[in-house]
N, CA and C atoms as an extended XYZ file, in Angstrom:
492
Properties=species:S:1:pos:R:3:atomname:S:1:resname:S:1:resid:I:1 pbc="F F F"
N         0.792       -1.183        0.000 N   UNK     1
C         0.000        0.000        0.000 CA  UNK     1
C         0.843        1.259        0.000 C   UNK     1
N         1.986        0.851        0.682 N   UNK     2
C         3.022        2.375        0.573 CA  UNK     2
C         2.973        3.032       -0.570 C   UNK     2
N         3.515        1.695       -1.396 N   UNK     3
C         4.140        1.290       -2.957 CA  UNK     3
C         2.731        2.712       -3.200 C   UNK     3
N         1.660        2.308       -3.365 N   UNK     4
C         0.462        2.987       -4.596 CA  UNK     4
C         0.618        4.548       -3.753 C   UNK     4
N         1.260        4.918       -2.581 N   UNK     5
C         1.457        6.003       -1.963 CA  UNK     5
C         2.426        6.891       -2.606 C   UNK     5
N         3.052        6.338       -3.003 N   UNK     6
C         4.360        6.992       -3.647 CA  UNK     6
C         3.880        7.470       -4.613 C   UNK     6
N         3.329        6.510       -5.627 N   UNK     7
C         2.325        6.607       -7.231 CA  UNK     7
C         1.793        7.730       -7.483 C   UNK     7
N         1.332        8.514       -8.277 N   UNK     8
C         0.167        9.283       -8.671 CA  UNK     8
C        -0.707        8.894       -9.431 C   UNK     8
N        -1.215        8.678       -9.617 N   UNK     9
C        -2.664        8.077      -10.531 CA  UNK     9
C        -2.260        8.498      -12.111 C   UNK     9
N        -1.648        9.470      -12.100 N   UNK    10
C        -1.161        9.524      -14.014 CA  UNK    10
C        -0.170        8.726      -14.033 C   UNK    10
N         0.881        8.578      -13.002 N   UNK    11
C         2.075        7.754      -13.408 CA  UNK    11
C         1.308        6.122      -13.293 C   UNK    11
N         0.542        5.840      -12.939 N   UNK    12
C        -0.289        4.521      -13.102 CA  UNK    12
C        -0.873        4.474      -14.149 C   UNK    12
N        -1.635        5.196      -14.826 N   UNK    13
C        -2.109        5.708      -15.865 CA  UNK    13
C        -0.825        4.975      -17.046 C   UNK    13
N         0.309        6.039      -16.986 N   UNK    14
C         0.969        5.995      -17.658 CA  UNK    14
C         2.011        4.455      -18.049 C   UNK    14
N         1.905        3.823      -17.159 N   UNK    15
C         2.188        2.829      -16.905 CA  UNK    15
C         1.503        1.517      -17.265 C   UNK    15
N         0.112        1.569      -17.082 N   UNK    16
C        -0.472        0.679      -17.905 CA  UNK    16
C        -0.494        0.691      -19.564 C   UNK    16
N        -0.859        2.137      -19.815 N   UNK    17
C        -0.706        2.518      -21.179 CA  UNK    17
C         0.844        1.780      -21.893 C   UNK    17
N         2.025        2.457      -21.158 N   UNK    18
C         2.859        1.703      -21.806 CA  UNK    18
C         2.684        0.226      -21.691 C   UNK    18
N         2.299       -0.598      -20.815 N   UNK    19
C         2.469       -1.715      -21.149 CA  UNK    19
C         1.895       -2.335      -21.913 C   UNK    19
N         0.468       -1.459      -22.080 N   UNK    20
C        -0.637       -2.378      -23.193 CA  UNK    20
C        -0.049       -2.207      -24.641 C   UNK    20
N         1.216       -0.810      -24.777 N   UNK    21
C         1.713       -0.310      -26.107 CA  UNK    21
C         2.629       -1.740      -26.551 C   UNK    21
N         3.466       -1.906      -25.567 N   UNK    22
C         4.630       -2.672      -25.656 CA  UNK    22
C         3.868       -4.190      -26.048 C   UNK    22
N         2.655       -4.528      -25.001 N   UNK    23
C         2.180       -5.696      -25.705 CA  UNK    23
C         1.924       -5.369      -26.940 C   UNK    23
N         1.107       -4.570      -27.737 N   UNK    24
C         0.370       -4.543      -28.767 CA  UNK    24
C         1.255       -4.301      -29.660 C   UNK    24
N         2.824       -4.178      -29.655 N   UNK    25
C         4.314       -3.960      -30.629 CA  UNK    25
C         4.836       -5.315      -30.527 C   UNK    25
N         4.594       -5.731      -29.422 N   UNK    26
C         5.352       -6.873      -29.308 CA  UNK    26
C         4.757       -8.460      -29.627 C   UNK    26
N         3.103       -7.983      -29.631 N   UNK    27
C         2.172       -8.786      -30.029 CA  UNK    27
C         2.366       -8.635      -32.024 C   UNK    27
N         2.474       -7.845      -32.154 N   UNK    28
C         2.448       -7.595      -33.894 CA  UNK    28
C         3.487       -7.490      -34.460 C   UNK    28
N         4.912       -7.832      -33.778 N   UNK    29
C         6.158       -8.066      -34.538 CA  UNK    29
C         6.529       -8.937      -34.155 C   UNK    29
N         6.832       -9.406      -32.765 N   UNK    30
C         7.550      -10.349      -32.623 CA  UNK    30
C         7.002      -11.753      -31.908 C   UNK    30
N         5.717      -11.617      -31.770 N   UNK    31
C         4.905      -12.932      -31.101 CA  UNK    31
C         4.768      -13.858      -31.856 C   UNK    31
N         4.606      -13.763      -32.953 N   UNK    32
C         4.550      -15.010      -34.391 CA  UNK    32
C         6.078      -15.707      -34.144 C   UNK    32
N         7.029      -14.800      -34.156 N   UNK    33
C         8.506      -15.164      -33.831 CA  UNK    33
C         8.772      -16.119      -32.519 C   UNK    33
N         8.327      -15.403      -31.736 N   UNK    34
C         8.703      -16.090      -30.265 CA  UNK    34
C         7.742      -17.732      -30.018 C   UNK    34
N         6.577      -17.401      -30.821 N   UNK    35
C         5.853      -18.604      -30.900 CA  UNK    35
C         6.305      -19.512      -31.677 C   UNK    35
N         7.024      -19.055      -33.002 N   UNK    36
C         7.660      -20.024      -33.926 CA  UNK    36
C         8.554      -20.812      -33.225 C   UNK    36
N         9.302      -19.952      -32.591 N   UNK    37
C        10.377      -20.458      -31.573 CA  UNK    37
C        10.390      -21.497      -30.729 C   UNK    37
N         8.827      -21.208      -29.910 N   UNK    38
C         8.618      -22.252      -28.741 CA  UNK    38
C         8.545      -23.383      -29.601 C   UNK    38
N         7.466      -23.306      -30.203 N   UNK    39
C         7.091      -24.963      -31.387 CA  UNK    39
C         8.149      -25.249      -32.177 C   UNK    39
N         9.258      -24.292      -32.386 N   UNK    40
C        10.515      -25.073      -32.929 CA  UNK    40
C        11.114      -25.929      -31.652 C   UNK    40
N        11.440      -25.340      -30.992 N   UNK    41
C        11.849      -26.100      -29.626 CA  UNK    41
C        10.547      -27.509      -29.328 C   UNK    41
N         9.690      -27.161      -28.951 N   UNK    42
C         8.816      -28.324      -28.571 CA  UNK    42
C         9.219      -29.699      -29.783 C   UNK    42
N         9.139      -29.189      -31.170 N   UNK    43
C         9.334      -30.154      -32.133 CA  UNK    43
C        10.799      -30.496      -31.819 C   UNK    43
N        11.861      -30.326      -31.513 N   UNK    44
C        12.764      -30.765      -31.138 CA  UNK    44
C        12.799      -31.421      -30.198 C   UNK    44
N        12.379      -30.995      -28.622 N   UNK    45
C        12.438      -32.118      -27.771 CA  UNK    45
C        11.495      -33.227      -28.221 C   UNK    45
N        10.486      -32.882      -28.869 N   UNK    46
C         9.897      -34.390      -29.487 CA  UNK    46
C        10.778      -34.982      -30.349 C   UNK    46
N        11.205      -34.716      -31.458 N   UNK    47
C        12.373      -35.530      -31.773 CA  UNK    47
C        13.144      -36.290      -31.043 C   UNK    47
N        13.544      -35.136      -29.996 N   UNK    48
C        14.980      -36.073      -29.229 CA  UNK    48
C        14.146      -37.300      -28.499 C   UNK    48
N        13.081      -36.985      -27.855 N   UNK    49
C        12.439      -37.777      -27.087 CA  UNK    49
C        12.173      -39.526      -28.202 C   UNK    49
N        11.648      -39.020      -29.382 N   UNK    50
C        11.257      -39.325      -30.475 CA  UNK    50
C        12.487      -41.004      -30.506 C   UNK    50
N        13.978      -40.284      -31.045 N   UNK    51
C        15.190      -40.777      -31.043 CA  UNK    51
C        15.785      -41.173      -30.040 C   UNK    51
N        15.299      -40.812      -28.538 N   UNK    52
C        15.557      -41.991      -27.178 CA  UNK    52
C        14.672      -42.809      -27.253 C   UNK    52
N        13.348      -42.803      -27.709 N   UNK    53
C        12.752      -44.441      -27.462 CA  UNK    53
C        13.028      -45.389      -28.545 C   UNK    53
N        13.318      -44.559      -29.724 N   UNK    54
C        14.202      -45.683      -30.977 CA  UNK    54
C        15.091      -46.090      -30.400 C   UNK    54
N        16.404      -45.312      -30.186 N   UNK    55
C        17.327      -45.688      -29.269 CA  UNK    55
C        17.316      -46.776      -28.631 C   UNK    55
N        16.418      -46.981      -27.474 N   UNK    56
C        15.623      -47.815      -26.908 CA  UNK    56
C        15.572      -49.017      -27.438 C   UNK    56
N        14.703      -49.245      -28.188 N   UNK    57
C        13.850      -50.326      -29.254 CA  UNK    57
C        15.178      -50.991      -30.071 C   UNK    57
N        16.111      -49.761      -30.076 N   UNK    58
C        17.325      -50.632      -31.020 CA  UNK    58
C        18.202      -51.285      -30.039 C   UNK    58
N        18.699      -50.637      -28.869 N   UNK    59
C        19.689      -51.098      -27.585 CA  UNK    59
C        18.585      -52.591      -26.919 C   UNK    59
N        16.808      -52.631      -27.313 N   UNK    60
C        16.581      -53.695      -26.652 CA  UNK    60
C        17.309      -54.903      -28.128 C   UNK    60
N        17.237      -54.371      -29.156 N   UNK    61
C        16.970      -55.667      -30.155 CA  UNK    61
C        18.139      -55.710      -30.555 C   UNK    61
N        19.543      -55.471      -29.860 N   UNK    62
C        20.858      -55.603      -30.086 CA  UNK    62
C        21.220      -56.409      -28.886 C   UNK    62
N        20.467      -55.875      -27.396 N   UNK    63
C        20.525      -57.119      -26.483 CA  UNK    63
C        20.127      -58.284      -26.461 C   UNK    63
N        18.847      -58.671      -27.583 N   UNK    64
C        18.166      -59.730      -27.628 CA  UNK    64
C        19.464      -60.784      -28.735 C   UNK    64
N        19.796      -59.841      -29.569 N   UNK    65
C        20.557      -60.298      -30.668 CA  UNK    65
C        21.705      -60.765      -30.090 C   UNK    65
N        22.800      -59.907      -28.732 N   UNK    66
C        23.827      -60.320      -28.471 CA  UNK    66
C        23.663      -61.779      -27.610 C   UNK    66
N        22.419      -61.395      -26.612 N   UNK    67
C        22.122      -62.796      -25.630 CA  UNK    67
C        21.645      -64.294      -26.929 C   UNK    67
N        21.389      -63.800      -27.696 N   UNK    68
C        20.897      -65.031      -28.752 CA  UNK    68
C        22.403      -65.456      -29.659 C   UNK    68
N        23.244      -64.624      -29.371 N   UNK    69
C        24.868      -64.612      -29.737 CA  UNK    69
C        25.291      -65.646      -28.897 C   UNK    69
N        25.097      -64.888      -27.764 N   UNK    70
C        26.348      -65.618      -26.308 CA  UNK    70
C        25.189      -67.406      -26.136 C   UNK    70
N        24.211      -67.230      -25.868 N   UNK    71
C        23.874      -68.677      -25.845 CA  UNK    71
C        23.779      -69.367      -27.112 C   UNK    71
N        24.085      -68.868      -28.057 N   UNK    72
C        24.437      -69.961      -29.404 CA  UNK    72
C        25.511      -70.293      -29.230 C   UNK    72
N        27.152      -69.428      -28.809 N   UNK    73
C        28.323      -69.867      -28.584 CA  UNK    73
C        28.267      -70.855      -27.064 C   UNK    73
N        27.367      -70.527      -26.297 N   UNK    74
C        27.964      -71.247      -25.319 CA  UNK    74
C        26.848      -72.911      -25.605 C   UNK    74
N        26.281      -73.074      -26.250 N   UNK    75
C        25.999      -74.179      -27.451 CA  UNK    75
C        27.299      -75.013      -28.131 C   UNK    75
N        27.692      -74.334      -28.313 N   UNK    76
C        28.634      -74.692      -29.572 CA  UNK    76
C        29.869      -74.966      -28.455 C   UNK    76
N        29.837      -74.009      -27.777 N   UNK    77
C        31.089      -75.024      -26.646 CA  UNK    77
C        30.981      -75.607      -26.052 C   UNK    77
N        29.376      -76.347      -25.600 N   UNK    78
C        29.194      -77.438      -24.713 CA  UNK    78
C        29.446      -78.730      -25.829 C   UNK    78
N        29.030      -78.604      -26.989 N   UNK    79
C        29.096      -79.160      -28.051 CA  UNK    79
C        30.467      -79.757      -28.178 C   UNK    79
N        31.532      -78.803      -28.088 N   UNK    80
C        32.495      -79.220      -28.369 CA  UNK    80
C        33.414      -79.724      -27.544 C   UNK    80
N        32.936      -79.114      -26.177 N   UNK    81
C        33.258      -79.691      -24.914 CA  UNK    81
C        32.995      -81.249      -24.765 C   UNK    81
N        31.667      -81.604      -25.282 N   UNK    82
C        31.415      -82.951      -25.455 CA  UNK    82
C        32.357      -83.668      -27.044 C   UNK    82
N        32.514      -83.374      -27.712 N   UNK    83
C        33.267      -83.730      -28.565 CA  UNK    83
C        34.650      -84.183      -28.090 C   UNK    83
N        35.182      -83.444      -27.665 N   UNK    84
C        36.452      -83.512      -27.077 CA  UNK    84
C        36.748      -84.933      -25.613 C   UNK    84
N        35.226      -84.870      -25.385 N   UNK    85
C        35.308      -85.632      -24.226 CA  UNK    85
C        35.236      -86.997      -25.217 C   UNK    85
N        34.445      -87.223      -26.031 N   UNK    86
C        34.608      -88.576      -26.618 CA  UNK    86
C        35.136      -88.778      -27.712 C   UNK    86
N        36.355      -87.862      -28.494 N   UNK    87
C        37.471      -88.031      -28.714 CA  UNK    87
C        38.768      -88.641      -27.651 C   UNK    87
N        38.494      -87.656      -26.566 N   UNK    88
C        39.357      -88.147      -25.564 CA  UNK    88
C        39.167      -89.914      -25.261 C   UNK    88
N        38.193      -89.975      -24.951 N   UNK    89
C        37.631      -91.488      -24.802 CA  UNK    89
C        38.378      -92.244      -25.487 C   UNK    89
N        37.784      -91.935      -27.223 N   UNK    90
C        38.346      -92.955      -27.923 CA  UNK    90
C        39.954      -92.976      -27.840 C   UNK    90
N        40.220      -92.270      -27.739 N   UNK    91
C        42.143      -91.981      -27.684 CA  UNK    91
C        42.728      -92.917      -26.468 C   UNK    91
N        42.034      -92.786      -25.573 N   UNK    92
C        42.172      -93.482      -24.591 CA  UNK    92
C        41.847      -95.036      -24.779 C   UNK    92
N        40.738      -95.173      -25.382 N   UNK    93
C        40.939      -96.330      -25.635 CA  UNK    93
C        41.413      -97.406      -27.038 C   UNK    93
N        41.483      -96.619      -27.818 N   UNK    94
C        42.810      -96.760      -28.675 CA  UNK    94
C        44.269      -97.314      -27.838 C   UNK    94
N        44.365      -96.375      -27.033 N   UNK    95
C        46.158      -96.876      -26.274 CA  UNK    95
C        45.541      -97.611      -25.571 C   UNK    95
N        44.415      -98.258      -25.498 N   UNK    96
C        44.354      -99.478      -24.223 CA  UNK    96
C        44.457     -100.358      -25.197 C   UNK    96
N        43.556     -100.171      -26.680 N   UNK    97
C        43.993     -101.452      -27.473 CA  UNK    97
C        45.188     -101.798      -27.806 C   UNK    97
N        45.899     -101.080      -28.498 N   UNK    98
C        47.457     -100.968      -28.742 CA  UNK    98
C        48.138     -101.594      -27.539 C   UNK    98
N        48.053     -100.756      -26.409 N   UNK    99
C        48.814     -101.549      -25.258 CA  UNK    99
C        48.753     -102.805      -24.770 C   UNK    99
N        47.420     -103.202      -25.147 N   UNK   100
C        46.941     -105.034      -24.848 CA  UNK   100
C        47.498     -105.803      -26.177 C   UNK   100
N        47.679     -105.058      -27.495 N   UNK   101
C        48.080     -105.528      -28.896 CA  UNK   101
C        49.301     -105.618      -28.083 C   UNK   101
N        50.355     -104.465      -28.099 N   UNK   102
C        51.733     -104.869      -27.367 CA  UNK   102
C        52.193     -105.902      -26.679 C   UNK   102
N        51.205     -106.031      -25.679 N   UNK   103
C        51.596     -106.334      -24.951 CA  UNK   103
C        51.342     -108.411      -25.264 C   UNK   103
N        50.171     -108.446      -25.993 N   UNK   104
C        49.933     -109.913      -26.354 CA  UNK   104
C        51.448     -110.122      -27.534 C   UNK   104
N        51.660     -109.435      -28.115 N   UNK   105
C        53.131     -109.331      -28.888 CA  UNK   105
C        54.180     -109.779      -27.940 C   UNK   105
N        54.283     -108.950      -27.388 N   UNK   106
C        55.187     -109.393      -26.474 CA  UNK   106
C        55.439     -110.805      -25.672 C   UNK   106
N        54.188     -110.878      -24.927 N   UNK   107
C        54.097     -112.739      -24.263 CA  UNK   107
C        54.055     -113.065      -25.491 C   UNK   107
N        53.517     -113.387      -26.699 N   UNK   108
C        53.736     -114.116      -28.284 CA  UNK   108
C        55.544     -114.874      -28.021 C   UNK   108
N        55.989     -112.918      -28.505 N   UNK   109
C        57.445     -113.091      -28.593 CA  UNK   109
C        58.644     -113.672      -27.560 C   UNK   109
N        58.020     -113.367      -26.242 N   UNK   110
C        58.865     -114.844      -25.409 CA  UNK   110
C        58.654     -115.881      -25.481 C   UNK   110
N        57.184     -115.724      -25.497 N   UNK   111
C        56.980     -117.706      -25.590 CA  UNK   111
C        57.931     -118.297      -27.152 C   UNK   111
N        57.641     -117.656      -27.778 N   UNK   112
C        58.686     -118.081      -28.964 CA  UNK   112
C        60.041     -118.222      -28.468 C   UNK   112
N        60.463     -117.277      -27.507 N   UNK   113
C        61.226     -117.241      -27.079 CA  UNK   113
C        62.335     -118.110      -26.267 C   UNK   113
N        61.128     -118.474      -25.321 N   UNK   114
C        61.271     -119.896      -24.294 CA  UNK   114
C        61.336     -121.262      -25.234 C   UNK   114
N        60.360     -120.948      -26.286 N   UNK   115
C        60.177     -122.703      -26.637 CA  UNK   115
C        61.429     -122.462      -27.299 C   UNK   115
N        61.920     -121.658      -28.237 N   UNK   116
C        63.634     -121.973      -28.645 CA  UNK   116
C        64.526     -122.073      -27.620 C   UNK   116
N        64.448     -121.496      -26.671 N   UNK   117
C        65.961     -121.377      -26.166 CA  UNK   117
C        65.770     -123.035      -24.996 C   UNK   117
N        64.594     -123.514      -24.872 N   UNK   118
C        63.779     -124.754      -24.241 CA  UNK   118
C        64.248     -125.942      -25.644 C   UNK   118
N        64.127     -125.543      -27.095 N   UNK   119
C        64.490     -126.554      -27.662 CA  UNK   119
C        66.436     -126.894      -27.890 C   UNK   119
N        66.544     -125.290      -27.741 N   UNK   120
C        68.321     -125.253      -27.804 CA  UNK   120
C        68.843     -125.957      -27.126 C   UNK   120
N        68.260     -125.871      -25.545 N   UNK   121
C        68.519     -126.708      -24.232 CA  UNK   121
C        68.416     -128.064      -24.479 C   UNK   121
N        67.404     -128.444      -25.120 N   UNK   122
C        67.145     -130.046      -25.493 CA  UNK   122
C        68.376     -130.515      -26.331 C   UNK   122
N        68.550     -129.629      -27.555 N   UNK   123
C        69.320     -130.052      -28.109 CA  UNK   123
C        70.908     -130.220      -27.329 C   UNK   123
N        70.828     -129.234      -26.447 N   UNK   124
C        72.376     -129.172      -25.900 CA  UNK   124
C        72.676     -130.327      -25.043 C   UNK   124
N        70.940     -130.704      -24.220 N   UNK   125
C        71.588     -131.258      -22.867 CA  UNK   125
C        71.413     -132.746      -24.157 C   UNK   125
N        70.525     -132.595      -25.008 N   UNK   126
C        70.826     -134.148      -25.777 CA  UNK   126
C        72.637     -134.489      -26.136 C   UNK   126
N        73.010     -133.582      -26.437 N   UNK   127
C        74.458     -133.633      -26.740 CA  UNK   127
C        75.510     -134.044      -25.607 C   UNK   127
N        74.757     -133.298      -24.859 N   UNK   128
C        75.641     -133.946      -23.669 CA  UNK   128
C        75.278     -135.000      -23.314 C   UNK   128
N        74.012     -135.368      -22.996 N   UNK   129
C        73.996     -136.791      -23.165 CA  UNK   129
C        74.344     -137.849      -24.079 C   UNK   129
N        74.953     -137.431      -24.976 N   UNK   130
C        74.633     -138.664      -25.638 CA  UNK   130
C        76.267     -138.660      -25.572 C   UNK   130
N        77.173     -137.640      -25.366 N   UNK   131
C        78.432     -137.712      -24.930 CA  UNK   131
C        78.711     -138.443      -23.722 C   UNK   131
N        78.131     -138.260      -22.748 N   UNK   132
C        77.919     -138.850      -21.287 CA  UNK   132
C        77.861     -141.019      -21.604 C   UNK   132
N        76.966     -140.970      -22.290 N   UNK   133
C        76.633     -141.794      -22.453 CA  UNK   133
C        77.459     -142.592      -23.228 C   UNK   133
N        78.039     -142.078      -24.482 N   UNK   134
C        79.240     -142.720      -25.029 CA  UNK   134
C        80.403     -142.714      -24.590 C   UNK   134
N        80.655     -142.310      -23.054 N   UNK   135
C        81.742     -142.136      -22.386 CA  UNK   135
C        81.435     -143.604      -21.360 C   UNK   135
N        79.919     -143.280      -20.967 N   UNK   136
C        79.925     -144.642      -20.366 CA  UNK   136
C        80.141     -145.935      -20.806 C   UNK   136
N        79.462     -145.888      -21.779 N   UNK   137
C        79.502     -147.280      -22.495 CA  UNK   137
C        80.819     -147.595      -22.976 C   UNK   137
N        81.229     -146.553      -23.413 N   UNK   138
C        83.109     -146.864      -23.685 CA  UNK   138
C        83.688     -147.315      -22.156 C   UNK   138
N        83.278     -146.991      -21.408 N   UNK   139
C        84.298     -147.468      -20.201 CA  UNK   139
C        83.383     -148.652      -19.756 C   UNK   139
N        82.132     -149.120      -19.926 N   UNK   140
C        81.403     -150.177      -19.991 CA  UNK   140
C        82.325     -151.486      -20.676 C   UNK   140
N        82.020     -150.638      -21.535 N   UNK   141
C        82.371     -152.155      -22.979 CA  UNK   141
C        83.718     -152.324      -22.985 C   UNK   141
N        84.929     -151.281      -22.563 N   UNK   142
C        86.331     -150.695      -22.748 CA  UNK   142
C        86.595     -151.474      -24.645 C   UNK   142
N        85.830     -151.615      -25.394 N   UNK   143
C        86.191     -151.425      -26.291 CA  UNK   143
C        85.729     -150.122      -27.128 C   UNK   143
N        85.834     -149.956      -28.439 N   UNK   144
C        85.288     -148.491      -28.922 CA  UNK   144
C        84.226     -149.659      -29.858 C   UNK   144
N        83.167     -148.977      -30.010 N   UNK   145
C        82.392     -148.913      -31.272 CA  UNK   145
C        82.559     -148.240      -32.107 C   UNK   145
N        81.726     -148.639      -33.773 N   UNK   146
C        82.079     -147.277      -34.552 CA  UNK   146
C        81.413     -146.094      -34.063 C   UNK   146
N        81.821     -144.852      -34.239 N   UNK   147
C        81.276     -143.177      -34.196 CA  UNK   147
C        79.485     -143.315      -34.543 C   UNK   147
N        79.526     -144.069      -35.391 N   UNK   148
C        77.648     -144.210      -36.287 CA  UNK   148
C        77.307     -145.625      -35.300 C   UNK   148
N        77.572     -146.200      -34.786 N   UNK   149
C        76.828     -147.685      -34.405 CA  UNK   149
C        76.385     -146.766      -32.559 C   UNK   149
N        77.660     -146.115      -31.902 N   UNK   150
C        77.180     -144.971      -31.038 CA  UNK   150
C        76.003     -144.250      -30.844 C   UNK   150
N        76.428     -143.440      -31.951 N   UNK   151
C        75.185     -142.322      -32.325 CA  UNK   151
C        73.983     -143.174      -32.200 C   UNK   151
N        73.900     -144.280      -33.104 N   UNK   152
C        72.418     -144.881      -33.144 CA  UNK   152
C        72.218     -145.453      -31.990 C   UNK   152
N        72.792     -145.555      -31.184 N   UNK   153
C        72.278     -146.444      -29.695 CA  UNK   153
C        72.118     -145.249      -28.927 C   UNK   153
N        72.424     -144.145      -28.473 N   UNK   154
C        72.265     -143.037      -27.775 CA  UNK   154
C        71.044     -142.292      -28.635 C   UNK   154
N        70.589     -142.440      -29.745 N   UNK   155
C        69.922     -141.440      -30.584 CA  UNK   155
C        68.243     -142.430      -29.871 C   UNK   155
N        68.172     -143.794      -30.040 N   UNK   156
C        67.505     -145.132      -29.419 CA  UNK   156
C        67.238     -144.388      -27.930 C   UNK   156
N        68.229     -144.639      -27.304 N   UNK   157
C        67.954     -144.311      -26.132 CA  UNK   157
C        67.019     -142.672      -25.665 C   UNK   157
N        67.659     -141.793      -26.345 N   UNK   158
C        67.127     -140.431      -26.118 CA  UNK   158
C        65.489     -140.537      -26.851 C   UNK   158
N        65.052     -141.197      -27.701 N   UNK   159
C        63.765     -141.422      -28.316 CA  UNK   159
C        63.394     -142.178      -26.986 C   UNK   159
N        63.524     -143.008      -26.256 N   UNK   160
C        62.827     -143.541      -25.568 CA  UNK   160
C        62.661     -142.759      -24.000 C   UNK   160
N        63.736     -142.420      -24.362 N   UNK   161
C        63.555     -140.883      -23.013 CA  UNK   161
C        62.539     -140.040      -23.276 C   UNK   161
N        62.001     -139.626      -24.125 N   UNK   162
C        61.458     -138.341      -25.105 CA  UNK   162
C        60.092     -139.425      -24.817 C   UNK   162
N        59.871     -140.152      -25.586 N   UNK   163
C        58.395     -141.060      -24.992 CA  UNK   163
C        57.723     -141.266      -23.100 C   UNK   163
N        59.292     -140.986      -22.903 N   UNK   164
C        58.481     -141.355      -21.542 CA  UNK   164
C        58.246     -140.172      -21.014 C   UNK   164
């Protein structure tokens, strides 16, 4: 109330007048402008708004795309995870065959082994016997026989050893 104390009724006067002037200049030059303005702006934040929910719609269908990525690979490595496991298998049992092949090779190749060095023995300890034996009979008989009438009586004898 001070405030309208100070006032005079023309300077109020005068005061409205200018302001209704300034609207009615500012209404007829530059309000079309300032309005263009706002609705340029409004059409922009609709845009932007516009281009965050695309945004959106594209960041969901790049997540759908990457998660449909990562569980196809982790597919493909259980996949191969299992592959590997029954490769491994067979590898494994590959060297079990091989190693039982070896190894039946092996008992094969002694027993071959034994029965020669078992027939070498025969043959050796026959030799000695039949030396033994023509040593006896020479000191038996104290005469000599022939070398061949020998042989055939020790060769007799070792056949009948061999039967029994």
């Amino acid at each position: 109330m001070e405030l309208l104390k100070l006032l005079s009724g023309s300077e109020i006067v005068a005061q409205v007048l200018s302001f209704l002037l300034l609207l009615f200049v500012l209404r007829s030059f530059a309000w079309k402008k300032i309005l263009a303005l706002l609705d340029q702006r409004k059409e922009r934040i609709a845009a932007e708004f516009k281009n965050i929910e695309d945004t959106k719609v594209d960041m969901a269908r790049i997540k759908a795309e990457y998660e449909a990525k990562v569980n196809g690979i982790e597919a493909i490595a259980k996949l191969r995870l299992q592959e590997a496991i029954v490769d491994g298998r067979k590898i494994v049992e590959d060297s079990r065959k091989k190693a039982f092949e070896q190894a039946q090779e092996i008992i094969t190749n002694a027993q071959a082994s034994v029965k020669y060095e078992l027939s070498k023995a025969k043959q050796e300890l026959k030799k000695e016997i039949v030396d033994l034996a023509m040593s006896a009979a020479e000191s038996v008989i104290q005469e000599k026989l022939t070398a061949e009438e020998d042989k055939k009586i020790v060769e007799d004898f070792l056949k009948r050893m061999d039967d029994l």
